[in-house]
Backbone as a printed PyTorch tensor [residue, N CA C, xyz], in Angstrom:
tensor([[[-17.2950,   1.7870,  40.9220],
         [-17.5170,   0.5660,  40.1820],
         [-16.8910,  -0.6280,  40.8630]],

        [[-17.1920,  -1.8120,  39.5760],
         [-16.6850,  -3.2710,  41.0030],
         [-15.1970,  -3.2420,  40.6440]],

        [[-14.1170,  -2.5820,  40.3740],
         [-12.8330,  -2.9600,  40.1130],
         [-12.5170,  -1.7680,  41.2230]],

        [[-12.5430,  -0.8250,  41.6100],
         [-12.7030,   0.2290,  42.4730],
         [-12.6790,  -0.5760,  43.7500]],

        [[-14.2390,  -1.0060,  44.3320],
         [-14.2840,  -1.5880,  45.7210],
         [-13.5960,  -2.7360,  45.6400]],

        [[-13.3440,  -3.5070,  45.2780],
         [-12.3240,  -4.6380,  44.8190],
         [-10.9460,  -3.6830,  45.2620]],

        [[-10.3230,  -3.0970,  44.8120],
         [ -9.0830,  -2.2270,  45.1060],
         [ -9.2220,  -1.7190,  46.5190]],

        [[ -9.9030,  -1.3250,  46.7960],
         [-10.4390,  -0.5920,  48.1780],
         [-10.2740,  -1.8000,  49.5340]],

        [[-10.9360,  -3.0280,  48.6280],
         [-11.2680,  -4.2170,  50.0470],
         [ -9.9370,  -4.8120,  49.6920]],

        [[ -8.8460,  -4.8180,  49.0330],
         [ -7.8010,  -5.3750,  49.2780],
         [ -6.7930,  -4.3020,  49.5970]],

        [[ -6.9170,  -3.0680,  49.4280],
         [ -6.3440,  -2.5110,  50.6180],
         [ -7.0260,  -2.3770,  52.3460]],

        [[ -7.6890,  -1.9790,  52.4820],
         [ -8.0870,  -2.0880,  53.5920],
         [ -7.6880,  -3.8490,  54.4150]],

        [[ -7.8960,  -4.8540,  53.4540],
         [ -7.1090,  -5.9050,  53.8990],
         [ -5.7560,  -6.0400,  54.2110]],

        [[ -4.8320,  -5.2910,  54.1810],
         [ -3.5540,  -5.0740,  54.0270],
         [ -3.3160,  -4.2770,  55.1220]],

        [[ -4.1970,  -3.2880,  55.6320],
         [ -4.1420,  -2.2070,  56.8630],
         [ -3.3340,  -3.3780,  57.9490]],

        [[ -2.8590,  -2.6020,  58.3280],
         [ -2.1700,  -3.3150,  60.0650],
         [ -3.3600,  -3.4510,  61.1280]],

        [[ -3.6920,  -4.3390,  61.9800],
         [ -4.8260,  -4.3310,  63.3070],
         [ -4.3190,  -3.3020,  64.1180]],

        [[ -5.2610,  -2.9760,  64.3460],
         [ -5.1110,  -1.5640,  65.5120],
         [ -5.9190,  -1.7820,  67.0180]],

        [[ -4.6210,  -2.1370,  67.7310],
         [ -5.6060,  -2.5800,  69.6020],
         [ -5.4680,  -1.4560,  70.4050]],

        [[ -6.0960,  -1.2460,  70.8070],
         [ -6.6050,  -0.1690,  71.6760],
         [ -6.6820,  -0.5030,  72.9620]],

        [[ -5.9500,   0.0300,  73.4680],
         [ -5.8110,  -0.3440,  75.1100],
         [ -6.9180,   0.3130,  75.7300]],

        [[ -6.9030,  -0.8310,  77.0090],
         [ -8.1790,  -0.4320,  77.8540],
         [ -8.1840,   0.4850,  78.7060]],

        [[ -8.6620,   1.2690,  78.6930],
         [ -9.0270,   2.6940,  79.6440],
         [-10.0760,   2.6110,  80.6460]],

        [[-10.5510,   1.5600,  80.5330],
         [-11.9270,   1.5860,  81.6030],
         [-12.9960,   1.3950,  80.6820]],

        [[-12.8480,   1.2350,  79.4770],
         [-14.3660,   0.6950,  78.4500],
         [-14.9240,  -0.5310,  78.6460]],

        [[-13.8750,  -1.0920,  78.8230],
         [-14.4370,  -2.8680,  79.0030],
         [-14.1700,  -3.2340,  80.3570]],

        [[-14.5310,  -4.6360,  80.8180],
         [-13.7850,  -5.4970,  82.0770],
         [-12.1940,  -4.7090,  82.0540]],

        [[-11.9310,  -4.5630,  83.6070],
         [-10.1530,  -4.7930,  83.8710],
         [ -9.4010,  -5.8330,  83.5470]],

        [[-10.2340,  -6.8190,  82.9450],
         [ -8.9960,  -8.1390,  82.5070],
         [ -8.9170,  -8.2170,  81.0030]],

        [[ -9.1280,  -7.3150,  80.4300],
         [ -9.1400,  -6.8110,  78.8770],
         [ -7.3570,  -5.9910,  79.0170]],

        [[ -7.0080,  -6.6760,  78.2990],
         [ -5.8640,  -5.5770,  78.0950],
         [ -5.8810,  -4.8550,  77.0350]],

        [[ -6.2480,  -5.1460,  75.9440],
         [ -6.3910,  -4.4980,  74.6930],
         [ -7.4560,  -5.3670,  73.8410]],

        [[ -7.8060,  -4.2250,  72.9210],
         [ -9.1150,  -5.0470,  72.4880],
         [ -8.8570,  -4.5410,  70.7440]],

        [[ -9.3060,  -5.0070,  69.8920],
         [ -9.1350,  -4.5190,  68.5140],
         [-10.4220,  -5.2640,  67.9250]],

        [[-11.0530,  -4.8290,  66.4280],
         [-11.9280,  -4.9560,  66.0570],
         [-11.2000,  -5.0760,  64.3870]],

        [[-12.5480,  -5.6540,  63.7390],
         [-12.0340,  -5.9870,  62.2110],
         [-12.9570,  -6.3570,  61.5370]],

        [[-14.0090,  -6.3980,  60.3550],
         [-14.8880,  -6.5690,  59.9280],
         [-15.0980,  -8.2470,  60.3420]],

        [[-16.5160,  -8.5910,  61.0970],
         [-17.0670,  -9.3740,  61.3700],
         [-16.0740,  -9.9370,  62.6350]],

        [[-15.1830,  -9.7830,  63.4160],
         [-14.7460,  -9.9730,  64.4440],
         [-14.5520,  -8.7290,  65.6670]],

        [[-14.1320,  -9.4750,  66.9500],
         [-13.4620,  -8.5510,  67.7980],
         [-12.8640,  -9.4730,  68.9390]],

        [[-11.7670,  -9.1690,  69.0570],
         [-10.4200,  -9.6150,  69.4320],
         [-10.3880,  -9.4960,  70.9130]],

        [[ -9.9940,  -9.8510,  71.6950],
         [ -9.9060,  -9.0340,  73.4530],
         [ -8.7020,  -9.8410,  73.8720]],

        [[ -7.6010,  -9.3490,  74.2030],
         [ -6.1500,  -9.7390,  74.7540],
         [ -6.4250,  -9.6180,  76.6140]],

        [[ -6.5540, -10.6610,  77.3540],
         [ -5.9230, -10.2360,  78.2720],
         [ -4.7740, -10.8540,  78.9000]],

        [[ -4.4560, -10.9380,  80.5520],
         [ -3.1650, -11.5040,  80.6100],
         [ -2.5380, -12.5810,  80.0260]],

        [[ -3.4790, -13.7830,  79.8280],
         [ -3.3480, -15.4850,  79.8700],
         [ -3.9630, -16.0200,  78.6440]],

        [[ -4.8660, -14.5710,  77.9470],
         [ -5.8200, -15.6110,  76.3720],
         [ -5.9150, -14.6090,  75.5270]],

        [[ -5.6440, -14.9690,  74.0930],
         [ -6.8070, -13.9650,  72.9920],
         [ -8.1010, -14.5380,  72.9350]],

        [[ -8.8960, -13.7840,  72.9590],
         [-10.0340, -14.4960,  73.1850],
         [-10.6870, -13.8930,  71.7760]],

        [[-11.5380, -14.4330,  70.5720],
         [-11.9730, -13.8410,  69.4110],
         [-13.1750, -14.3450,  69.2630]],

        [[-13.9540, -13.2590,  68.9350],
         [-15.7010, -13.6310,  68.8780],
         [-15.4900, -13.3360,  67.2770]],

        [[-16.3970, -14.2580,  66.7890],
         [-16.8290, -14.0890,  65.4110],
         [-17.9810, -13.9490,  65.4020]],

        [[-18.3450, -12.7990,  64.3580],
         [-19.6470, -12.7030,  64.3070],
         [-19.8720, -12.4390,  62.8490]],

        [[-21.4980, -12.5820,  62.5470],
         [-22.2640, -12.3050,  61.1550],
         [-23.4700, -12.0970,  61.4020]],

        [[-24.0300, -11.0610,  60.4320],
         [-25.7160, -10.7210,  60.9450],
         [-26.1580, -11.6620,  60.7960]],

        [[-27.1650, -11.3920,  61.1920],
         [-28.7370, -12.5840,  61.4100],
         [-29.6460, -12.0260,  60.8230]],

        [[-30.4580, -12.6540,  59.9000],
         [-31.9170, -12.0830,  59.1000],
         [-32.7080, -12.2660,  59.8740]],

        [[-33.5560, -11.5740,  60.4740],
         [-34.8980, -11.6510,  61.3360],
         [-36.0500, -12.1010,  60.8550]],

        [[-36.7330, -12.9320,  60.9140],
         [-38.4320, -13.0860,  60.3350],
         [-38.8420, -12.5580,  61.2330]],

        [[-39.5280, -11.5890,  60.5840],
         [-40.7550, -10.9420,  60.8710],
         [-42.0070, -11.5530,  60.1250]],

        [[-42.8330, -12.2730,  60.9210],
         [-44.4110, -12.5280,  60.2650],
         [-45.2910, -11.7910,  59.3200]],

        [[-46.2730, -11.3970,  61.0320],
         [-46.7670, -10.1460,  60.7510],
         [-46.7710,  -9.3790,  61.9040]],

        [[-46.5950,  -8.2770,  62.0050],
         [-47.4120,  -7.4760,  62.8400],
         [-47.8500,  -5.9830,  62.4390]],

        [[-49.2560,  -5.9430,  63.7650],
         [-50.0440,  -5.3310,  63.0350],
         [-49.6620,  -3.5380,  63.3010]],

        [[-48.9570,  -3.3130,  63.9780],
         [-47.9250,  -1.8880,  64.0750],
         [-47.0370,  -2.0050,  62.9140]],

        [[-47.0200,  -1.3630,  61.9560],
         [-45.8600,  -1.3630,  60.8920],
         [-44.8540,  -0.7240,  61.4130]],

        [[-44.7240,   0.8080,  62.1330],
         [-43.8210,   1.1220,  62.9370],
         [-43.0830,  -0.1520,  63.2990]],

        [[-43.2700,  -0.7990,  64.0540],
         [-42.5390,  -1.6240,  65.1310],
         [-42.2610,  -2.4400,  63.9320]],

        [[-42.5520,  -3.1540,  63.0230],
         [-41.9370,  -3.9460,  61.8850],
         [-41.0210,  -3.0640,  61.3060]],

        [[-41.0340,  -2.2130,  61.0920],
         [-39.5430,  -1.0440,  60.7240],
         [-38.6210,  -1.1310,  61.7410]],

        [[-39.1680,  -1.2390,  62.4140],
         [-37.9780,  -1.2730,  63.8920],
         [-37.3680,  -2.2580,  64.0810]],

        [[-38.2620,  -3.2220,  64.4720],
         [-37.6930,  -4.9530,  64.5580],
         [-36.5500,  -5.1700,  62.9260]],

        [[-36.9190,  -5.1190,  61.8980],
         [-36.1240,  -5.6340,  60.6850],
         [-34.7060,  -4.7350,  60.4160]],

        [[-34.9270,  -3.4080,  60.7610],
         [-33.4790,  -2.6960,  60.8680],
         [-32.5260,  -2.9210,  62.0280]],

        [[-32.7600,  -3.5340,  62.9800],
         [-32.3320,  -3.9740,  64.1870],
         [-30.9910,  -4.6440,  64.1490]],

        [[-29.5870,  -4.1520,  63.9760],
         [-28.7450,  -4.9650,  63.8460],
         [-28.2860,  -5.9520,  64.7130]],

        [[-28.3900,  -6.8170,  64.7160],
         [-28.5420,  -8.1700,  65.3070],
         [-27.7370,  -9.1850,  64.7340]],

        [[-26.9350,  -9.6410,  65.9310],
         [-25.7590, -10.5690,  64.9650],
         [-25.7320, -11.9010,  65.7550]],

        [[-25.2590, -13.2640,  65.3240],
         [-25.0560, -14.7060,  66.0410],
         [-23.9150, -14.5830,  65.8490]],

        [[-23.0170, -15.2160,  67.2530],
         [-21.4800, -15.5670,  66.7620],
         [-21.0760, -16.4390,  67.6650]],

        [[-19.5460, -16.9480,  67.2320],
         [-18.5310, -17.8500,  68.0370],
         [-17.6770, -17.3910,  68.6570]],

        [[-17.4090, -17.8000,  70.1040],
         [-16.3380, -17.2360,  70.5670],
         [-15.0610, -18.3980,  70.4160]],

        [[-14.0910, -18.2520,  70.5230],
         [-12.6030, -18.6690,  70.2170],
         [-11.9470, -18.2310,  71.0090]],

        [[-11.2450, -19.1780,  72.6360],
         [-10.1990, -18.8120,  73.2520],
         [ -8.7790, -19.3160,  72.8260]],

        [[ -8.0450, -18.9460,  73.1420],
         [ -6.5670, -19.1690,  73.2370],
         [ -5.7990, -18.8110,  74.0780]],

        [[ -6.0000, -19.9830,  75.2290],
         [ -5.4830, -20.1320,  76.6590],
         [ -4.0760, -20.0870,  76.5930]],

        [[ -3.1200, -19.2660,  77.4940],
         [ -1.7730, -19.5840,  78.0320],
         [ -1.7790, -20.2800,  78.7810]],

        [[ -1.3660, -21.7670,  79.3910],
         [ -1.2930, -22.2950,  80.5750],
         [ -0.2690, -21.7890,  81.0090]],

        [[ -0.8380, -21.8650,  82.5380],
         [  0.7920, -21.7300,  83.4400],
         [  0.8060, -20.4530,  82.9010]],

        [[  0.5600, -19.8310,  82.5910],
         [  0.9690, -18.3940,  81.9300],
         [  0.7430, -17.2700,  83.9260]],

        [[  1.6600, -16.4800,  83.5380],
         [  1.6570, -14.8180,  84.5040],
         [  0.3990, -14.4120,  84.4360]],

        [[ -0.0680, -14.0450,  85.7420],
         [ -2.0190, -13.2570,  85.4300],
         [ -0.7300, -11.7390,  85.2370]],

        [[ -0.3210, -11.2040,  85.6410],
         [ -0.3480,  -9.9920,  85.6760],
         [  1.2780,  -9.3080,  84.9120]],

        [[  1.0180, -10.1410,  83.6020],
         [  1.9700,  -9.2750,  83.2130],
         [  1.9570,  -8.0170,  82.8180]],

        [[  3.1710,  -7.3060,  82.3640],
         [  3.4140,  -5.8110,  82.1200],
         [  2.8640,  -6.0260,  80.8000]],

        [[  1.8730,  -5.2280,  80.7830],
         [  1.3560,  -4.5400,  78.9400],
         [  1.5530,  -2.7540,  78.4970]],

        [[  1.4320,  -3.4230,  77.1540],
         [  1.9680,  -2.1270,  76.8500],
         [  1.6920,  -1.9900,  75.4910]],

        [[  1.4990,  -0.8980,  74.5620],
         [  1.1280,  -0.7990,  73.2900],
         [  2.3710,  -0.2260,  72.5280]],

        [[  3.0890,  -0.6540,  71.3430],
         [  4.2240,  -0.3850,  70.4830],
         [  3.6510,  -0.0390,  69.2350]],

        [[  4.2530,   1.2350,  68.6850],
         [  4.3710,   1.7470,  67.4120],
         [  2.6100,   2.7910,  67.9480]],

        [[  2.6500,   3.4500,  68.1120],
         [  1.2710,   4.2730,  68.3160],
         [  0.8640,   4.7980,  66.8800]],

        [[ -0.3020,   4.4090,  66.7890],
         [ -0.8060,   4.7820,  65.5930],
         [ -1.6450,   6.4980,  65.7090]],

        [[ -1.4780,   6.9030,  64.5530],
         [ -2.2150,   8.3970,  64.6970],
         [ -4.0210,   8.4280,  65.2260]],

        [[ -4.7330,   7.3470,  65.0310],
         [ -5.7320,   7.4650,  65.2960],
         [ -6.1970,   7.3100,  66.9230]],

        [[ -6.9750,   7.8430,  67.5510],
         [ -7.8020,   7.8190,  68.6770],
         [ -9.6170,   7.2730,  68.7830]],

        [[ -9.4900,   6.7750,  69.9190],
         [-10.7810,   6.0050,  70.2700],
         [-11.4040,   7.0290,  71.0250]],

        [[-12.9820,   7.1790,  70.9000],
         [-14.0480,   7.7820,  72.0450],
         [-15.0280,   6.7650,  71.8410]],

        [[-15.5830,   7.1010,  73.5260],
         [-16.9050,   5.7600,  73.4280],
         [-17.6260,   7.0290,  74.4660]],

        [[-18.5610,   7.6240,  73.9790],
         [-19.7300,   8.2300,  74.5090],
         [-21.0910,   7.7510,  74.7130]],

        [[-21.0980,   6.7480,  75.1900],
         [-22.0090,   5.8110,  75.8170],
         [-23.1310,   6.5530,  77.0320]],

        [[-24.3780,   6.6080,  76.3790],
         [-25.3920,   7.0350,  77.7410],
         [-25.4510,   8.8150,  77.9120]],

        [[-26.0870,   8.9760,  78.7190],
         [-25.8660,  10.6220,  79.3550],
         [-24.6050,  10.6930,  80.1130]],

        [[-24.6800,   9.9320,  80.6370],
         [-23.3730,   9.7470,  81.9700],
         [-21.8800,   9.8140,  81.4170]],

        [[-21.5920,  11.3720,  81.7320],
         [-20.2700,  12.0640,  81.0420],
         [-19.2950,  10.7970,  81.8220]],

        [[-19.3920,  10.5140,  83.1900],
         [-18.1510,  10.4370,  84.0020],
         [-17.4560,   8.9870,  83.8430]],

        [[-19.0240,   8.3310,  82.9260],
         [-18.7270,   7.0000,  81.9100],
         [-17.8650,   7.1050,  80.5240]],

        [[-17.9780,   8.1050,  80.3070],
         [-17.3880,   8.3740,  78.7370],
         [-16.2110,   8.2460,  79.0080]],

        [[-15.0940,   7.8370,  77.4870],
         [-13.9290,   7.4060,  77.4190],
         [-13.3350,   8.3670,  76.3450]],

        [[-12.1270,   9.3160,  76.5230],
         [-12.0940,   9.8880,  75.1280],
         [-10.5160,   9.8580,  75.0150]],

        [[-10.4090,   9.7540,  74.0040],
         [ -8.7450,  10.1580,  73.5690],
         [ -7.9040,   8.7910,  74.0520]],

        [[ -8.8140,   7.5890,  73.4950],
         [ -7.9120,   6.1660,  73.9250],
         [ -6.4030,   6.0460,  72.6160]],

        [[ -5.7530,   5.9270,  72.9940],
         [ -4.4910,   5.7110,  71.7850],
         [ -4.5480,   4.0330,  71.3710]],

        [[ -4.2610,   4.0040,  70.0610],
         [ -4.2470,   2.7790,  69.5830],
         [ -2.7230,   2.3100,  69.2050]],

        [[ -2.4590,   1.4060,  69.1940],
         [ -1.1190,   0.7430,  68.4000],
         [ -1.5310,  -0.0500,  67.4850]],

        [[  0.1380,  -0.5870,  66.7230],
         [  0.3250,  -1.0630,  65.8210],
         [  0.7900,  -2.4050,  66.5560]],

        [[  0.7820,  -2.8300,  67.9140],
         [  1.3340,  -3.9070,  68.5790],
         [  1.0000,  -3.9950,  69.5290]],

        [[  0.5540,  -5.1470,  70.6250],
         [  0.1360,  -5.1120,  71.6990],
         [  1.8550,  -5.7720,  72.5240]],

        [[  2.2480,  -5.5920,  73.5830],
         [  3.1400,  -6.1720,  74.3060],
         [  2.8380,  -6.9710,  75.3760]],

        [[  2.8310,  -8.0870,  75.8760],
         [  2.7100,  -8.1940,  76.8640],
         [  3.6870,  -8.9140,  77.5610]],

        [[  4.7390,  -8.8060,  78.7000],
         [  6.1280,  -8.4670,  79.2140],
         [  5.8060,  -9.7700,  80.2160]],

        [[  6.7960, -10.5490,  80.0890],
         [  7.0340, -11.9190,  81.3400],
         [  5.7290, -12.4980,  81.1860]],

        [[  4.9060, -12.9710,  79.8480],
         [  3.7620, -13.9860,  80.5210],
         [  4.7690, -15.6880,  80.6890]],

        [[  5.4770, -15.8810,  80.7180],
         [  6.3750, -16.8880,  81.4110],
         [  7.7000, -16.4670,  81.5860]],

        [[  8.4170, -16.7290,  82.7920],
         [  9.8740, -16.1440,  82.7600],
         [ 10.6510, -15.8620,  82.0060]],

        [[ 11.0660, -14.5300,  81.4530],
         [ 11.7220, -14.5680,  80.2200],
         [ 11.6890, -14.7230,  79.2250]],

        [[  9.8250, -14.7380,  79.0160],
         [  9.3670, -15.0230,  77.9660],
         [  8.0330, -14.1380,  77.5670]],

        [[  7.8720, -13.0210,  76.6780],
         [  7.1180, -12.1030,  76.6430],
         [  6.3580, -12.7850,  74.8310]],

        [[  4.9690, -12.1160,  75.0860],
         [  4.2610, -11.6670,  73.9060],
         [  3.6450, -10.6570,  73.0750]],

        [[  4.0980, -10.9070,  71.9240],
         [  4.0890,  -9.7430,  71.0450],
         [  2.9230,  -9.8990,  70.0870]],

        [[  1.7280,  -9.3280,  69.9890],
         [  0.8550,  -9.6530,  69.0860],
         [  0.9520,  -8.7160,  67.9200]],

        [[  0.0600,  -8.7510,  66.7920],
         [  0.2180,  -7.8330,  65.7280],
         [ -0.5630,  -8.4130,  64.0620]],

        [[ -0.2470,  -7.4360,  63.0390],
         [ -1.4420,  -8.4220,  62.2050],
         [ -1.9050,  -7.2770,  61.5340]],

        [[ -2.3320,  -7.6940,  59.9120],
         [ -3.2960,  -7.5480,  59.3420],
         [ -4.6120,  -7.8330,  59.4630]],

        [[ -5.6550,  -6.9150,  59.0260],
         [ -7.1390,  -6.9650,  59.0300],
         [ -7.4590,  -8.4130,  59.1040]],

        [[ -7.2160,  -8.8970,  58.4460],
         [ -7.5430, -10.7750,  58.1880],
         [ -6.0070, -11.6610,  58.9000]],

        [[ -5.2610, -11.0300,  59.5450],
         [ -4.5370, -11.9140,  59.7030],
         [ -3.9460, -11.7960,  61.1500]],

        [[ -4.3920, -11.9350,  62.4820],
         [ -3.6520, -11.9380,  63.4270],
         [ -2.2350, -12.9400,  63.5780]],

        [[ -1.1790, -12.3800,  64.4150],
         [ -0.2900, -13.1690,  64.3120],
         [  0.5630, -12.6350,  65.8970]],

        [[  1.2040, -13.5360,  65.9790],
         [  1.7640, -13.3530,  67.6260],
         [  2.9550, -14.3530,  67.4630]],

        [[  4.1880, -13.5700,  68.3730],
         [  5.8640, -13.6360,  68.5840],
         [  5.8910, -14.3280,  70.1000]],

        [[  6.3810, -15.3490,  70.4630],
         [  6.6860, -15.1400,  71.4900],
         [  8.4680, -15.0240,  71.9190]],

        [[  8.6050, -14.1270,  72.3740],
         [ 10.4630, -13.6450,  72.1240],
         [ 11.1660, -14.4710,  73.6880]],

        [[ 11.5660, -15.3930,  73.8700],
         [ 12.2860, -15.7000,  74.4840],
         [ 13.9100, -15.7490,  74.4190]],

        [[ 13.9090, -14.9010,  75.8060],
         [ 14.8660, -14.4470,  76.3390],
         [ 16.3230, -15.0770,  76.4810]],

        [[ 17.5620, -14.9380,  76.2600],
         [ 18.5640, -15.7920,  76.5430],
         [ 18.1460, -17.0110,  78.2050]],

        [[ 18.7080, -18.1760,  78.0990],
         [ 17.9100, -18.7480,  79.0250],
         [ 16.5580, -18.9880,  79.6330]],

        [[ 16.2520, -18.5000,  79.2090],
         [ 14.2070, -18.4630,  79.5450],
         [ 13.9550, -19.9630,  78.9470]],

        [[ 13.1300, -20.6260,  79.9320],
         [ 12.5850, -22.5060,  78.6280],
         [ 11.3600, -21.8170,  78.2000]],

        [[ 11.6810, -21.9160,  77.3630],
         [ 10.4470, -22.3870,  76.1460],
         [  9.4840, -23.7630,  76.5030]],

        [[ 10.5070, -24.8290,  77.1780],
         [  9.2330, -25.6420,  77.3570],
         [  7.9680, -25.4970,  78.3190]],

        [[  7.9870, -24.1460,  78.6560],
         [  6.9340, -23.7630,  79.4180],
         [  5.6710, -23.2630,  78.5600]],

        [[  6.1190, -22.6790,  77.3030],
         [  4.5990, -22.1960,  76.1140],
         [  4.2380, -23.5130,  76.2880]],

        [[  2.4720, -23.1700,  76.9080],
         [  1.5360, -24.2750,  76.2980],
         [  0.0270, -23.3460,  76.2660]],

        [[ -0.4100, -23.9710,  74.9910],
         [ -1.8300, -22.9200,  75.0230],
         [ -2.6750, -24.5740,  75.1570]],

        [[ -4.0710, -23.7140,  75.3550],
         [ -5.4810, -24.4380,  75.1700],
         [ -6.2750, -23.6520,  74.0000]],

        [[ -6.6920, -24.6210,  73.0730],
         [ -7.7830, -23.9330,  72.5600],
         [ -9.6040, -24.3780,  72.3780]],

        [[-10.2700, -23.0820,  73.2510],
         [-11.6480, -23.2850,  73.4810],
         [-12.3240, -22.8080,  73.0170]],

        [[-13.9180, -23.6310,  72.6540],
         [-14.6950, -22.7080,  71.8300],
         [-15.2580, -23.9840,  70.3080]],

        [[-14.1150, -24.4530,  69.9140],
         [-13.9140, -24.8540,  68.6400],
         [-14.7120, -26.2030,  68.1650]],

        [[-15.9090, -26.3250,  67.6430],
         [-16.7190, -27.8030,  67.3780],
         [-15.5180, -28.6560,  66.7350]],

        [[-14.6830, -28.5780,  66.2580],
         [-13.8090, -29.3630,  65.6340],
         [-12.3860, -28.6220,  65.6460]],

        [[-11.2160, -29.8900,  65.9750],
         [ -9.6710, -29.1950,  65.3860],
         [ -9.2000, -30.5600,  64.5260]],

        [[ -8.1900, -29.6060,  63.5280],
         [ -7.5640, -30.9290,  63.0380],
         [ -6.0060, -30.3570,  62.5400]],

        [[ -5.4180, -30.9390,  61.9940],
         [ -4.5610, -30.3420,  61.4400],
         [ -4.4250, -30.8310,  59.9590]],

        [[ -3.9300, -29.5110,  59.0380],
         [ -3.9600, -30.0170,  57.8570],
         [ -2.6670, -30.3420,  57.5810]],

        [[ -3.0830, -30.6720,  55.8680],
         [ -0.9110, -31.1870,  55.5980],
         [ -0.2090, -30.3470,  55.6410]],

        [[ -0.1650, -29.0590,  55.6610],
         [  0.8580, -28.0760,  55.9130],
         [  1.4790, -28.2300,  57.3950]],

        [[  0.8090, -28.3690,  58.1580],
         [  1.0640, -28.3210,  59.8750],
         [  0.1880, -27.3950,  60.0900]],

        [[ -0.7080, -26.6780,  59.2450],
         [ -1.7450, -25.7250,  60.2480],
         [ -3.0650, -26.2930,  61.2170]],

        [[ -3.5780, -25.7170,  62.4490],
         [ -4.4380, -26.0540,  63.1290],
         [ -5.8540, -25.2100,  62.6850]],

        [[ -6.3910, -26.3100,  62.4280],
         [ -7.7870, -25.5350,  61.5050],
         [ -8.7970, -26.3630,  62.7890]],

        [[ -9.1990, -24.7760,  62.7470],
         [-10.8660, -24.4890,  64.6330],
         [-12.0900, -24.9590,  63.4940]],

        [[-12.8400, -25.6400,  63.7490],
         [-14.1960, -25.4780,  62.8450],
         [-15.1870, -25.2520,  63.5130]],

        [[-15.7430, -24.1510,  63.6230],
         [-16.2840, -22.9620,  64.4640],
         [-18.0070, -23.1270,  63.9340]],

        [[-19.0930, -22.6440,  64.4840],
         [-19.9460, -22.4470,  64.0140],
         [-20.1010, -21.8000,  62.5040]],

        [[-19.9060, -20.5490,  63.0630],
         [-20.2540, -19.4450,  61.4800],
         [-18.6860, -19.1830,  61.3550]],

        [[-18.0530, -20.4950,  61.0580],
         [-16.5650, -20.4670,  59.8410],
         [-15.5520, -21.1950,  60.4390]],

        [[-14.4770, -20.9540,  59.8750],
         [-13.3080, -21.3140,  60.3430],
         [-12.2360, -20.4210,  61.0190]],

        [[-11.3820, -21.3620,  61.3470],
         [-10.3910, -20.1710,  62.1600],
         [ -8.9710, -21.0520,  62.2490]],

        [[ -7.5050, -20.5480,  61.3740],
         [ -6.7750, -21.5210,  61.0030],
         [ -5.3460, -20.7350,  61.5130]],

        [[ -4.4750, -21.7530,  62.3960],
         [ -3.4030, -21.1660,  63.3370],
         [ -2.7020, -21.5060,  62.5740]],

        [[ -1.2740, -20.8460,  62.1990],
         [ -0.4710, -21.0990,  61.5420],
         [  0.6820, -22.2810,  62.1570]],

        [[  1.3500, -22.9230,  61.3760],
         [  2.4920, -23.8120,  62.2700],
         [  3.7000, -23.2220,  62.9600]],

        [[  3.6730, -23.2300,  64.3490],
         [  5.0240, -22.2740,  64.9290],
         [  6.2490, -22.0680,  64.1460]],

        [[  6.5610, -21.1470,  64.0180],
         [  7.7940, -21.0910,  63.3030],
         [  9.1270, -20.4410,  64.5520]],

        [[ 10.2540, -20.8430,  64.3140],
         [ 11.1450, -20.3510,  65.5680],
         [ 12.1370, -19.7400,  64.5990]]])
């Protein structure tokens, strides 16, 4: 019933993000990648980079194969936005690493081609990524709806070296809280105000 899935979608909102390090599924400049209803996330050295997506309804006219009109309208098919979040000046090659390992595992059996397949990827509860500025590492992490990222600087390390870019976004502004609100095609996308 609706008090049931209601209970269900606010737990599952509450779940921790789970990134999955790259094994060879994606590009080598993927360090970890995580997924979440209507998004997917991709960490590599210098950006989070986040595609938003939502299906797309297809018109179909007519055609005169009904087969192929069954085919075409079940077709999952989605439009979306992508959303970077540049490190400047940032390390290409920092140390990554995944914290808190979660019990679940990734397979991607893609094609005939065994020697393509990926099995037994481990996921975390944290992505690490070690010196993206001297002495200054990032820690990502997050609920289903809520990514969020640490940057832990080190005794002596400057801080005045964090600087991001953000690309992608038809509009930024900031609201009265101090948050940075993206106004994106299909939605929004709202950064919280640094906190130290």
């Amino acid at each position: 019933g609706a008090p049931g899935k209601t209970r269900i979608a606010e737990q599952f909102g509450a779940l921790p993000l789970s990134f999955e390090i790259n094994k060879g599924q994606l590009d080598q400049s993927v360090k970890f990648l995580s997924h979440g209803p209507g998004y997917d996330l991709f960490l590599t050295a210098t950006e989070a980079v986040l595609r938003l997506q939502k299906p797309r309804t297809l018109q179909v006219e007519k055609l005169e194969d009904q087969t192929l009109a069954k085919t075409v309208a079940g077709t999952d098919v989605r439009e979306g936005t992508v959303v970077r979040l540049k490190m400047l000046g940032a390390n290409a090659t920092p140390q990554a690493g995944g914290q808190e390992e979660l019990p679940g595992t990734v397979n991607y059996f893609i094609g005939n081609d065994q020697s393509k397949w990926r099995r037994n990827i481990p996921t975390y509860r944290r992505a690490y990524l070690k010196d993206v500025y001297p002495g200054i590492d990032l820690v990502y992490y997050g609920k289903q709806r809520q990514l969020e990222y640490d940057l832990v600087v080190a005794p002596g390390a400057n801080p005045k070296l964090i600087r991001f870019r953000v690309e992608g976004a038809d509009q930024t502004r900031l609201d009265k809280s101090g948050r940075l609100r993206l106004s994106l095609n299909h939605g929004e996308v709202i950064l919280n105000q640094p906190v130290i």
